[in-house]
ZAMARBA-7789 format. One record per residue: residue number from 1; residue in three letters; x, y, z of N, C-alpha, C in turn. Coordinates in steps of 0.001 Angstrom, whole numbers. Atoms other than C-alpha are relative to their C-alpha. Layout:
N
REC/pos/code/n_x/n_y/n_z/ca_x/ca_y/ca_z/c_x/c_y/c_z
REC/NUM/ALA/X/Y/Z/X/Y/Z/X/Y/Z
...
END
This chain:
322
REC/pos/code/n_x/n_y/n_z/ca_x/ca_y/ca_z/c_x/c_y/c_z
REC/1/UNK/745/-77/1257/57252/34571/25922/407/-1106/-950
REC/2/UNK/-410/1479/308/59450/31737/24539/-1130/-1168/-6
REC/3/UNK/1239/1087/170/56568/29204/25032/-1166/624/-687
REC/4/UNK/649/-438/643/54327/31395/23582/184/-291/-1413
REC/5/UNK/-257/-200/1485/56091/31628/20354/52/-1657/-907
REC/6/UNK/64/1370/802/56953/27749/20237/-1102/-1042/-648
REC/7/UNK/1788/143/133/53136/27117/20966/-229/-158/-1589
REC/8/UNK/663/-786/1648/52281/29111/17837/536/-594/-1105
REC/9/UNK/-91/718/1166/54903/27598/15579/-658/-1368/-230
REC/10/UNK/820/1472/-286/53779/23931/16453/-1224/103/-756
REC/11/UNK/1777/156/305/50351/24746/15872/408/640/-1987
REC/12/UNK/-50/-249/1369/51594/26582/12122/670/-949/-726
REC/13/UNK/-247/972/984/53625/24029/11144/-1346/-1645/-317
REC/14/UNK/1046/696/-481/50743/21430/12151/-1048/262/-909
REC/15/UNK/1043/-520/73/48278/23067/10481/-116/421/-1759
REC/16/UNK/-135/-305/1606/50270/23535/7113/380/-912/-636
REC/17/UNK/-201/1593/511/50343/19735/6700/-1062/-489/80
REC/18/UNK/1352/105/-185/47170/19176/7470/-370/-685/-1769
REC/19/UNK/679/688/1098/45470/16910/5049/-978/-188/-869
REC/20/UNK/1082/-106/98/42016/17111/5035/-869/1142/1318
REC/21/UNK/1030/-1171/-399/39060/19645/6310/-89/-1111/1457
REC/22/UNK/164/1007/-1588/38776/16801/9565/1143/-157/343
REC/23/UNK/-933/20/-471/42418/16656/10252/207/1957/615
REC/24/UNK/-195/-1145/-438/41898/20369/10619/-670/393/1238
REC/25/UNK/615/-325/-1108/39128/20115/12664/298/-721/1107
REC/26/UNK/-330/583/-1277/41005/18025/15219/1449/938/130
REC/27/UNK/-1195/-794/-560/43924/20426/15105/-586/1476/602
REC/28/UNK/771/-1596/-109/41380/23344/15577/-153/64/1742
REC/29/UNK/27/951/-1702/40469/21149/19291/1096/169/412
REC/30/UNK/-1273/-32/-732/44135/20513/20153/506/1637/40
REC/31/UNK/-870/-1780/-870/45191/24243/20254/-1003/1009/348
REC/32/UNK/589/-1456/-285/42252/26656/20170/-1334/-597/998
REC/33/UNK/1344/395/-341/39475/24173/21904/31/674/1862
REC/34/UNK/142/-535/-1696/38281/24919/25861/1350/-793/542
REC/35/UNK/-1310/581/-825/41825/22363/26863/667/-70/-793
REC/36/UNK/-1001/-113/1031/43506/23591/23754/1805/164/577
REC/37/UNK/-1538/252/-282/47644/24013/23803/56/1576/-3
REC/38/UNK/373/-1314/-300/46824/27678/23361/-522/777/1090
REC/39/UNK/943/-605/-609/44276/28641/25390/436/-406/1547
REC/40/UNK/-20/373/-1137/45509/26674/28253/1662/1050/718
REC/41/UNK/-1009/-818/-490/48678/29199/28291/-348/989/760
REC/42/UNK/644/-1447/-489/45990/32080/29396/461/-680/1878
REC/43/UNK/396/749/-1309/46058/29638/32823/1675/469/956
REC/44/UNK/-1411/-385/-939/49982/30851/33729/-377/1262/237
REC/45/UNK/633/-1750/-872/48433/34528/34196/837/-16/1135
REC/46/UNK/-103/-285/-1245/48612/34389/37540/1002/-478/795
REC/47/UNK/-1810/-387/-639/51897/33238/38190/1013/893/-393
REC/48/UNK/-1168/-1168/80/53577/36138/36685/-216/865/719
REC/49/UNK/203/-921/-805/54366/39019/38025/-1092/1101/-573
REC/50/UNK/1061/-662/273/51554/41698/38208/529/1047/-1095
REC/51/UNK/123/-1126/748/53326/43978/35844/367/-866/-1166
REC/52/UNK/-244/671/1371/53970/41302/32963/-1314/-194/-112
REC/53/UNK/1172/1006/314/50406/39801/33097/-766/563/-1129
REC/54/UNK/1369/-358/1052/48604/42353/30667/1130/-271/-1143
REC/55/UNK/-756/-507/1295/51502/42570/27904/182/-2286/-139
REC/56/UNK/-243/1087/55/51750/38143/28548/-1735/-49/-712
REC/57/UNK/1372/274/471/47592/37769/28072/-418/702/-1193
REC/58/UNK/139/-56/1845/47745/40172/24762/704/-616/-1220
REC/59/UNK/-864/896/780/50512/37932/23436/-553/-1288/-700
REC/60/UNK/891/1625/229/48398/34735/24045/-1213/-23/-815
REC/61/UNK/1176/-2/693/45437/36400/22704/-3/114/-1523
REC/62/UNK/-1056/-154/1292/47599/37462/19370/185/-1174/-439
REC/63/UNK/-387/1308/421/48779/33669/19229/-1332/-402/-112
REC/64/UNK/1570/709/175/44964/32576/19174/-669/130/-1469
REC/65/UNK/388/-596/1311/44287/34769/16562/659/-174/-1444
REC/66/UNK/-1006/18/1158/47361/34288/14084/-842/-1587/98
REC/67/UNK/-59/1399/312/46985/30155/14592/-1591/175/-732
REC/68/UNK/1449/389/721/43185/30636/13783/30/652/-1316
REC/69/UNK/-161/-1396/1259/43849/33444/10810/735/-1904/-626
REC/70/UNK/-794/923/1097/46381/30167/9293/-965/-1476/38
REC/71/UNK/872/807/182/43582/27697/10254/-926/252/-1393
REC/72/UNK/880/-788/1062/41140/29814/7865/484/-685/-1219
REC/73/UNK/-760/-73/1413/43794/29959/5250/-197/-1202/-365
REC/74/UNK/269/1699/370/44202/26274/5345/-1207/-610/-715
REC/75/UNK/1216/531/-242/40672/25343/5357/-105/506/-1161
REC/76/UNK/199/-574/1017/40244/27717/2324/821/-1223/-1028
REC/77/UNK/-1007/691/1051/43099/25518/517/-858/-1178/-186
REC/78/UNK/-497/1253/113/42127/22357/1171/-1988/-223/-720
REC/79/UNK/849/340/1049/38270/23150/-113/-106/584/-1161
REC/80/UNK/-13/-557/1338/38905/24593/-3025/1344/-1408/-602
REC/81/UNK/-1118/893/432/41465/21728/-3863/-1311/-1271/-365
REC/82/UNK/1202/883/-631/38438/19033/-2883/-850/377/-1158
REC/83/UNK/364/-662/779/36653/21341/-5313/-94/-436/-1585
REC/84/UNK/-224/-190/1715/38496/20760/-8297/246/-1413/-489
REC/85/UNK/366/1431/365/38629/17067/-7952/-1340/-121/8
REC/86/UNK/1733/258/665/34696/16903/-8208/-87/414/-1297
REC/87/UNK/525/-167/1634/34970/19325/-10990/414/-1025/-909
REC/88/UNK/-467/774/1467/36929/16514/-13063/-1012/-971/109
REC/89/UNK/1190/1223/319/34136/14140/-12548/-951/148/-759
REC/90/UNK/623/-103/1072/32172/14051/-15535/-1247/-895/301
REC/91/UNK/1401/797/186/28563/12703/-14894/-722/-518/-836
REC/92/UNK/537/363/1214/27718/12923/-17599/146/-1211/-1544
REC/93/UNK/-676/871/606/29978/9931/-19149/-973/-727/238
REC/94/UNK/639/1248/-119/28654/7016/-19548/728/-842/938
REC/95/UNK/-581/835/-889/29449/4525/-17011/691/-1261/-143
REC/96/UNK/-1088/1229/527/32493/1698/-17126/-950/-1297/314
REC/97/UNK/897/1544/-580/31055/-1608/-17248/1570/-985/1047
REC/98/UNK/-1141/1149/-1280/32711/-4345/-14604/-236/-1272/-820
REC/99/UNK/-406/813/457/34425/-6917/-16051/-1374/-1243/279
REC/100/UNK/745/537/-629/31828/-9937/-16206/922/-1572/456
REC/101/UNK/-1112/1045/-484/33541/-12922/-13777/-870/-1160/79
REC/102/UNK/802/1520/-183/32286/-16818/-14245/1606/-1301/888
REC/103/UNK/-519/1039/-819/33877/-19875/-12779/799/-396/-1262
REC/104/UNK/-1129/473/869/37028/-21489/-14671/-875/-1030/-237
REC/105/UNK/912/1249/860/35645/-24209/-17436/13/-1430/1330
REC/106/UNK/-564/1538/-423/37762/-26787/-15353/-1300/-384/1807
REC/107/UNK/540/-240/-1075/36248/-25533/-11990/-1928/-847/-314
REC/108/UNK/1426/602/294/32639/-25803/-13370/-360/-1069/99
REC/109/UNK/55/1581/18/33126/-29696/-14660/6/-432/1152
REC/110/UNK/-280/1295/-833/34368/-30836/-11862/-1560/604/1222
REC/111/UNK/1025/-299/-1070/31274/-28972/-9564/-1338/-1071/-791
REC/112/UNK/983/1177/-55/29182/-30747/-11726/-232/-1617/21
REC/113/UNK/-210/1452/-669/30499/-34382/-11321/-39/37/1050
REC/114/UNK/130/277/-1026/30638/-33854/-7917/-1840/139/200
REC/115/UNK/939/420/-87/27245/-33348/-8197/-1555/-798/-347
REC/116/UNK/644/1015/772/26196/-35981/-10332/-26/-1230/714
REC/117/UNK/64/1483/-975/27588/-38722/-8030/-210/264/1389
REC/118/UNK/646/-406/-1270/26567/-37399/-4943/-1537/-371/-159
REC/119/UNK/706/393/138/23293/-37905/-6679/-543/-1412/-300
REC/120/UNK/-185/1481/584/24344/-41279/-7639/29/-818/1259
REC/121/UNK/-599/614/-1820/25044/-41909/-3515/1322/-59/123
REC/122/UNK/-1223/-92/104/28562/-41426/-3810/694/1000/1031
REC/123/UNK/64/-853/-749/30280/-39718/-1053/1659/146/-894
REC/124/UNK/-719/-1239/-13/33030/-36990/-2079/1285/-251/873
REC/125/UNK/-1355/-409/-259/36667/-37656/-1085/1280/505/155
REC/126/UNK/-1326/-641/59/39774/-35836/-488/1292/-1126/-115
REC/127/UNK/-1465/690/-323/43335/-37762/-1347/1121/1020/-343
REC/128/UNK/-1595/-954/-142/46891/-36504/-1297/726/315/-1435
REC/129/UNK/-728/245/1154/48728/-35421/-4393/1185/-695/159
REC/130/UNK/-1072/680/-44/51602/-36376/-3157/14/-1219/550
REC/131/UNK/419/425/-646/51356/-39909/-2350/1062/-1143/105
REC/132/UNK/-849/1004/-183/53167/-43280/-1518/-238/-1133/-1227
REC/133/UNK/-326/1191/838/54235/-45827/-3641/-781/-993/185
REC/134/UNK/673/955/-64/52571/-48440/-2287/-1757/195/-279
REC/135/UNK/1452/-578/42/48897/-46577/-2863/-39/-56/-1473
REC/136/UNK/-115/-157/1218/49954/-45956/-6287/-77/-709/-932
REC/137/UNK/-187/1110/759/51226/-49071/-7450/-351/-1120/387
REC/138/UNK/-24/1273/-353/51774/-51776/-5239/-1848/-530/273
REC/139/UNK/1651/187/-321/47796/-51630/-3949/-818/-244/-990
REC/140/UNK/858/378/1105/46446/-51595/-7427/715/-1101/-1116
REC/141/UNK/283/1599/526/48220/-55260/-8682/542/441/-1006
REC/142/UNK/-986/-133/1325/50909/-53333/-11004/944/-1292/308
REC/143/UNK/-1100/411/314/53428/-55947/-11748/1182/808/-468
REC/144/UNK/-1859/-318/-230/57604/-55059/-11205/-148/920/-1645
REC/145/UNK/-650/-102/1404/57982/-54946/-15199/-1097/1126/-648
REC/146/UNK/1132/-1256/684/54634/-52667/-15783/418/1238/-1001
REC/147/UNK/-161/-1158/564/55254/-49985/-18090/528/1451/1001
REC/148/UNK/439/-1330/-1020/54114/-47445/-15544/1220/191/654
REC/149/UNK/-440/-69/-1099/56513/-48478/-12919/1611/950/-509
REC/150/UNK/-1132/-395/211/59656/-46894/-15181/-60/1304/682
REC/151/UNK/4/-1617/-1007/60911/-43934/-13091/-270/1112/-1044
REC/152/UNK/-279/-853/921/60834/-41831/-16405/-1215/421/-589
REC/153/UNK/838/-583/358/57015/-42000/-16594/-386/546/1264
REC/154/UNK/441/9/-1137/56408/-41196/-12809/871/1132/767
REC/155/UNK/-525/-989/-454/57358/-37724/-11018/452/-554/1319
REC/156/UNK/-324/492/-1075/59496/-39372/-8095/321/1029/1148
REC/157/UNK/-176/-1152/-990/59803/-37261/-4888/1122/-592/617
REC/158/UNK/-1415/969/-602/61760/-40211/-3239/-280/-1248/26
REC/159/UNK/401/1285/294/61926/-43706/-3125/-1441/-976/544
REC/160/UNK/1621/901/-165/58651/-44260/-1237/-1222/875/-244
REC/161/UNK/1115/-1020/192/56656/-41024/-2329/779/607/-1235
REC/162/UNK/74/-211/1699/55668/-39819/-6007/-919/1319/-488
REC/163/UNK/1168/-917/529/53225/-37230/-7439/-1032/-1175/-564
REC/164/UNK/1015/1562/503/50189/-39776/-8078/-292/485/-1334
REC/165/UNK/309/94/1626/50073/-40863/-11457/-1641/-15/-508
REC/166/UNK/1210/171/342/46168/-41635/-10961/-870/158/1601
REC/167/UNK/990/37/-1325/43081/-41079/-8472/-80/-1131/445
REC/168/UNK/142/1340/-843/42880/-44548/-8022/857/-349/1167
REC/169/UNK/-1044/-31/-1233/45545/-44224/-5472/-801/-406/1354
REC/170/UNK/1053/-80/-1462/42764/-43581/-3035/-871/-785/521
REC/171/UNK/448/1103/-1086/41415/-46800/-2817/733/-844/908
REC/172/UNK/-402/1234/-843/43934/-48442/-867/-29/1060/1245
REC/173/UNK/519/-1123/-976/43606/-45288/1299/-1451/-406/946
REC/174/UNK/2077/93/-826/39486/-45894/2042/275/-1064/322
REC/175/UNK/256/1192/-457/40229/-49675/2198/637/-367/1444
REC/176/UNK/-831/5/-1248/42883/-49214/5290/-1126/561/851
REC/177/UNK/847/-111/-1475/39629/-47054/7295/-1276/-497/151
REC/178/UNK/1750/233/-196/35938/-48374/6273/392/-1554/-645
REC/179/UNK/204/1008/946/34781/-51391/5215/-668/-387/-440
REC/180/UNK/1345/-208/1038/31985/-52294/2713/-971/-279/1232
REC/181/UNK/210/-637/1106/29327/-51345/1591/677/1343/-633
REC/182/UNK/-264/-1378/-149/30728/-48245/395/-3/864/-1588
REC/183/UNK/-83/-628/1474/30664/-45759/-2834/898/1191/237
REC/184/UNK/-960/-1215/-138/33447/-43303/-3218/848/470/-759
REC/185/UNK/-138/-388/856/34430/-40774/-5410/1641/932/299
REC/186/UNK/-1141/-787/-422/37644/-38582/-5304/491/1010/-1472
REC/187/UNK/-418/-1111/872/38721/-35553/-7936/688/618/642
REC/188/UNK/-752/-704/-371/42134/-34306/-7967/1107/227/-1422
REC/189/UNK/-732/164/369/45077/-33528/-10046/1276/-1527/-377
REC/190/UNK/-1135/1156/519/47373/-36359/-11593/892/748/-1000
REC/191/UNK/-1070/-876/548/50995/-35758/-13009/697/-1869/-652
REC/192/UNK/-497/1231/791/52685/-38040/-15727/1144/559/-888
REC/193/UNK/-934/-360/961/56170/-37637/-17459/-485/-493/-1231
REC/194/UNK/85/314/1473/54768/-37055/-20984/-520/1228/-974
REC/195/UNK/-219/-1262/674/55208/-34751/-23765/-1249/822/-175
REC/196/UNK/1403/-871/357/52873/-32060/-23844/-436/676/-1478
REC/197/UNK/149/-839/1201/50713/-31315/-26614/-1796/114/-419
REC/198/UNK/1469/30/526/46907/-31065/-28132/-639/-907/1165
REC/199/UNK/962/1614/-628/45522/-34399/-26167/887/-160/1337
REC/200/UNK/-737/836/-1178/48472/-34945/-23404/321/1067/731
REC/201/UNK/-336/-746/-1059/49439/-33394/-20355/672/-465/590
REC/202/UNK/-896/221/-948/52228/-33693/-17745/-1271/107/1774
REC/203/UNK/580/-36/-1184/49302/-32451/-14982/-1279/45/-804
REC/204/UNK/1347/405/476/45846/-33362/-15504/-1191/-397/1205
REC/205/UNK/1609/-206/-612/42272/-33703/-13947/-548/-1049/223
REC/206/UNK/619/931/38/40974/-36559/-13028/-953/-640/989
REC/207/UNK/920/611/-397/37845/-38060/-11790/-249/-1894/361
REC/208/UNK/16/1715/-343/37816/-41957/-9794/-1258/-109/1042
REC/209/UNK/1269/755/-881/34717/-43950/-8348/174/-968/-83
REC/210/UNK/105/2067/70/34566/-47756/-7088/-854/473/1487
REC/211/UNK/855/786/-522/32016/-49189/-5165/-195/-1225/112
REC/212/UNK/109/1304/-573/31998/-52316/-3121/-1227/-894/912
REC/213/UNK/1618/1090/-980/28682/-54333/-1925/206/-1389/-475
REC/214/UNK/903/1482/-24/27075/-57619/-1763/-94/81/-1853
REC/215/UNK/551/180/1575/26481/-58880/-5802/94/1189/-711
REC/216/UNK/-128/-695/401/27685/-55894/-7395/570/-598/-1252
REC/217/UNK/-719/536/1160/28630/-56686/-11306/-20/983/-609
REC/218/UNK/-1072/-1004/836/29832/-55422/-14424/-1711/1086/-473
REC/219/UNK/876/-227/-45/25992/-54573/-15095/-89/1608/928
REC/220/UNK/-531/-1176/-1022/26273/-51850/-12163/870/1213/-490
REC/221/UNK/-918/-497/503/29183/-50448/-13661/-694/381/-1443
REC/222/UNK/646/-716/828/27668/-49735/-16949/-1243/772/360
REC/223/UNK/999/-1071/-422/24360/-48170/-15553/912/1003/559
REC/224/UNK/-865/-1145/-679/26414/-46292/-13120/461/1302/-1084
REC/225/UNK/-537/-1083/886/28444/-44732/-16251/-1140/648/-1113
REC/226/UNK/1286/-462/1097/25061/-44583/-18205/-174/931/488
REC/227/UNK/411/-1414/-724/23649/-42351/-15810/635/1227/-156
REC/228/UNK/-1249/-1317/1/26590/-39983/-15398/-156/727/-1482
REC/229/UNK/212/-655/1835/26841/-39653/-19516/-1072/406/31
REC/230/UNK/1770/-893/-83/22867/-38779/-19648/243/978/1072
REC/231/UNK/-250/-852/-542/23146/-36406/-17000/1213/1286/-280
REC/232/UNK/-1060/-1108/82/26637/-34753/-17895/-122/-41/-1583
REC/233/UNK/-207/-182/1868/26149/-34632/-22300/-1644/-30/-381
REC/234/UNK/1519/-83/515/22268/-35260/-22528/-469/-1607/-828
REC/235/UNK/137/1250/626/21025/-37876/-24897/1323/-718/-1217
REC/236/UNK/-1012/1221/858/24266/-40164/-26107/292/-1125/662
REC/237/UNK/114/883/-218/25271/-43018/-26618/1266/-414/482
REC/238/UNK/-1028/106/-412/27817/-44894/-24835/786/-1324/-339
REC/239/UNK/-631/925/254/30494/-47613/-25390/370/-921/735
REC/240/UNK/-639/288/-732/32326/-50048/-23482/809/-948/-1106
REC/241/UNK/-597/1148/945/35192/-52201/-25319/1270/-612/1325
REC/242/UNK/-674/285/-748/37479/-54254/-23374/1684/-78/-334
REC/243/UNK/-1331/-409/370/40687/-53239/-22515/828/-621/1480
REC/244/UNK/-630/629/-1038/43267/-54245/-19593/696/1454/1023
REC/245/UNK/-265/-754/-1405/44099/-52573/-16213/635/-524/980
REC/246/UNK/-14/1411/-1212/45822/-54387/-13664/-714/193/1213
REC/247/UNK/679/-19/-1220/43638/-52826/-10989/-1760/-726/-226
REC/248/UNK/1543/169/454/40321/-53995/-12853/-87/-1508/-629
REC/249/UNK/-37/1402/723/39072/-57695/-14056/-1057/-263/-297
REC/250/UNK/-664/-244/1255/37752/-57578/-16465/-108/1907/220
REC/251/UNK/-270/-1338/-225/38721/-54260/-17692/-777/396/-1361
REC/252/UNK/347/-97/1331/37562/-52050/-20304/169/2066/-421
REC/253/UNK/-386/-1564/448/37537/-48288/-22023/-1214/194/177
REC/254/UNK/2121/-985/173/34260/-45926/-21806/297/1069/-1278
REC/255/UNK/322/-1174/1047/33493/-43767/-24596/-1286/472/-279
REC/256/UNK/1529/-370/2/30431/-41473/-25279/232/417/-1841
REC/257/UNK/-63/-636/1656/29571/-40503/-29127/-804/1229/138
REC/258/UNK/260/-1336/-34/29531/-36925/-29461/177/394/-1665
REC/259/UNK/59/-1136/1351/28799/-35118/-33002/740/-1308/-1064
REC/260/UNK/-912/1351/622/29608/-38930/-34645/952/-593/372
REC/261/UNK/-1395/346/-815/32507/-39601/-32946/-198/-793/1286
REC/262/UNK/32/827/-1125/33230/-41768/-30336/1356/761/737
REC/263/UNK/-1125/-627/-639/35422/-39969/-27665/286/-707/1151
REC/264/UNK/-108/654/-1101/36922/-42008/-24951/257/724/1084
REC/265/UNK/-296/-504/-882/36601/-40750/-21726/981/-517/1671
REC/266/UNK/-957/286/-1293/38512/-43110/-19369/74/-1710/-164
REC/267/UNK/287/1227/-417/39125/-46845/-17919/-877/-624/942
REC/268/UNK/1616/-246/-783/36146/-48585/-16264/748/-1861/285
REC/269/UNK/123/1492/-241/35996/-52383/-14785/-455/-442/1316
REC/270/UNK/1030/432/-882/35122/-54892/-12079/1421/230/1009
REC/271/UNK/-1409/-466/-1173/37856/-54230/-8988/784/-1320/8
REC/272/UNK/-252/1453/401/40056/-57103/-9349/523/-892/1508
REC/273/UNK/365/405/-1452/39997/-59368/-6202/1530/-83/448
REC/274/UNK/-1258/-432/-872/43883/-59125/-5335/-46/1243/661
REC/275/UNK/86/-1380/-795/43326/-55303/-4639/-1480/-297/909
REC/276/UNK/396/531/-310/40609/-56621/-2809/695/17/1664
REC/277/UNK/-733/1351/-1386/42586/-59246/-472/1115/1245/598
REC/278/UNK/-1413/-841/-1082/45267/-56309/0/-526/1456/589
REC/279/UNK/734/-866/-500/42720/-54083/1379/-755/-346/940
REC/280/UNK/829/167/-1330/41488/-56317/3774/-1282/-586/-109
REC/281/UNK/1475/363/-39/38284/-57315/2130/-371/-1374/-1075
REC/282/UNK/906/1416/895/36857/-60918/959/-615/59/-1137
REC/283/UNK/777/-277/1641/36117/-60837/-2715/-681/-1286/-450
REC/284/UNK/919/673/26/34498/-64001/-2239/-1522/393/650
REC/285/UNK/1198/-292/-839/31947/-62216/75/-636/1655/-1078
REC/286/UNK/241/-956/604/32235/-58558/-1824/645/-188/-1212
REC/287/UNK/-429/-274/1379/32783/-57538/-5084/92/1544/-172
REC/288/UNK/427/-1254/301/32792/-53964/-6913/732/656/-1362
REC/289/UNK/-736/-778/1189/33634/-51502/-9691/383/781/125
REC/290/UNK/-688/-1201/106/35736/-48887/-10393/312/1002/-1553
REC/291/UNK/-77/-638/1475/36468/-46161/-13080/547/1282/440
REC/292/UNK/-436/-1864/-484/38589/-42725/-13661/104/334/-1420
REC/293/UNK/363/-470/1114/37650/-40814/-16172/935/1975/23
REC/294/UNK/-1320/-1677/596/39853/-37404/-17755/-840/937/81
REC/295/UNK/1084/-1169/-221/37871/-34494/-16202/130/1263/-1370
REC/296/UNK/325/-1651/1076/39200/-31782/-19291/-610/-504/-1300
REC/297/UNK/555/860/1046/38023/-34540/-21606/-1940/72/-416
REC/298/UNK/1489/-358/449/34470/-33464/-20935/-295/1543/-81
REC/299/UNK/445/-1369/172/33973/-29505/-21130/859/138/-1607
REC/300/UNK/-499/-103/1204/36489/-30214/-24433/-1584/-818/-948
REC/301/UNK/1123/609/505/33552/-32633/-25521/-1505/1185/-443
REC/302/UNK/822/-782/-542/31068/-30232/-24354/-360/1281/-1020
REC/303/UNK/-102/-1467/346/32342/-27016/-25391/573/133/-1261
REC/304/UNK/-348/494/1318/34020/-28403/-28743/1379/903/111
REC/305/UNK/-1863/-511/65/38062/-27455/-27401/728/-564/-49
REC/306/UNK/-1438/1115/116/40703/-29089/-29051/1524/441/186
REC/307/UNK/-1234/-187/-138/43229/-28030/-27338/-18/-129/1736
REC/308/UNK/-259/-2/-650/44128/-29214/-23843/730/1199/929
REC/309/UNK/-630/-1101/-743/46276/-26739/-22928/-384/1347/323
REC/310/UNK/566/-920/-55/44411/-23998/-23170/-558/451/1277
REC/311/UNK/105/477/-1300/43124/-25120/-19630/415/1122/1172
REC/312/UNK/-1131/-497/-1482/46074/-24231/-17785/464/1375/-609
REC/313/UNK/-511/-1281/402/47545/-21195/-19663/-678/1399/111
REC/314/UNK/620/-1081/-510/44937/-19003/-18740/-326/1134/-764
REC/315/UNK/109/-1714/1081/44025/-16430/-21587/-746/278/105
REC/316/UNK/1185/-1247/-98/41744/-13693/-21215/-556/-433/-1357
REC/317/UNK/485/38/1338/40714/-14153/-24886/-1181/-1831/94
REC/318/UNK/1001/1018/-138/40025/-18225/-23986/-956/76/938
REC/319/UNK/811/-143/-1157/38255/-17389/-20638/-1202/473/-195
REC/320/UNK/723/-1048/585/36295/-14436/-22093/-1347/-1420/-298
REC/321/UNK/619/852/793/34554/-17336/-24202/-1560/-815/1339
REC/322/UNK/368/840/-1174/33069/-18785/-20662/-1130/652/1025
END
């Protein structure tokens, strides 16, 4: 009778852990079903002896009955429990609204330059943040004594790799695998040792395009940025004043006038034919322009935010706004 009894507890302790009304009904199968753990005890009958078999088969039939009697019980518990979590549901509330979710300001800008110069014929590049020295500097015709080159404005990783100070990195990149005609754009992060505050950043956003053909001039280069401004601000007007670059010859600043103001958005010029010659390509045969412009410099334009940082810090309160 020993297996009888252990049967039965099994199945009560089993049964008083039970979780849900379907965990019951698979414990209901395992002991009381047609190849239950119960029912299949009726099946030793006939190896006992003939004078145990009736007082063994009312035992088993007893254990059928108790496990199903604490099935009941269960089943009773667990919907009346089920029960009283519906009752707290109030229908009658009004319903929570869901947060409403848009795209980060920064995110946006840069989806729509990418698809401003894509419209411009510009194909869409990936470069490295982390990149080499020689991409950085030496390729774009810095001179030793440059400003730039002090280790104290430039996040050094090691002596031949840096955090790139600028997108332009990435033309000595394209010029090592294609070679003209070509138009090519690249948006990524740039990092610069310098104090953060309203206007400056240590990590920053930035947008670079140059293009190299046959008779390409400075002409080119201003339409080019015309376009872009009309397309990304609407009807303004734009600037150019000349300024110096050592990757550009001549060089100059862009600015658009927004709400009276003239806001500069970057450096612009003609590619200057040493970066050129150290890329492999005849600047007596090609020519071209280039320009990288401060991607938070336009949704601040845009959206009228004077405060850079705001960007990166992420506040529900500035986001909200978006």
């Amino acid at each position: 009778m020993s297996q009888v009894e252990n049967t039965v507890e099994q199945a009560r302790s089993a049964v008083a852990s039970a979780g849900s009304l379907k965990e019951l009904d698979q414990l209901e199968i395992q002991y009381l079903g047609r190849k239950g753990e119960v029912t299949q005890l009726l099946k030793q009958i006939g190896s006992l002896p003939p004078e145990d078999r009736a007082a063994f088969g009312q035992r088993v039939n007893a254990a059928k009955a108790e496990v199903a009697a604490a099935m009941e019980q269960r089943r009773e518990e667990l919907g009346a429990s089920q029960s009283s979590v519906a009752a707290e549901i109030d229908v009658t509330l009004p319903g929570r609204l869901v947060p409403r979710v848009t795209r980060h300001p920064l995110t946006e800008t840069i989806q729509e330059i990418k698809d401003i110069f894509i419209g411009l014929g510009f194909e869409v590049v990936e470069s490295p943040d982390i990149e080499e020295y020689r991409f950085n500097f030496g390729h774009l015709n810095y001179p030793p004594d440059h400003p730039a080159m002090d280790e104290q404005m430039s996040f050094f990783i090691d002596d031949e790799h840096l955090l790139r100070t600028q997108t332009t990195a990435v033309q000595g990149r394209v010029f090592q695998d294609r070679k003209p005609p070509m138009r090519i754009c690249t948006i990524g992060r740039c990092y610069r040792y310098e104090a953060v505050d309203a206007t400056h950043g240590h990590t920053f956003m930035q947008v670079d395009c140059f293009a190299v053909d046959r008779d390409i001039t400075l002409a080119d280069l201003k339409g080019t940025l015309g376009q872009f401004a009309h397309e990304m601000f609407g009807e303004v007007e734009t600037r150019f004043r000349r300024d110096f670059f050592p990757f550009v010859e001549p060089g100059a600043d862009f600015a658009v006038k927004w709400k009276g103001r003239w806001l500069e958005l970057g450096g612009a010029g003609m590619i200057h034919p040493n970066v050129l010659r150290m890329g492999g390509i005849d600047p007596e045969e090609w020519t071209g322009f280039a320009f990288g412009l401060g991607v938070e410099r336009m949704p601040m334009v845009k959206r009228g935010i004077n405060d850079l940082r705001l960007f990166y810090e992420n506040g529900a309160r500035f986001l909200r706004q978006f």
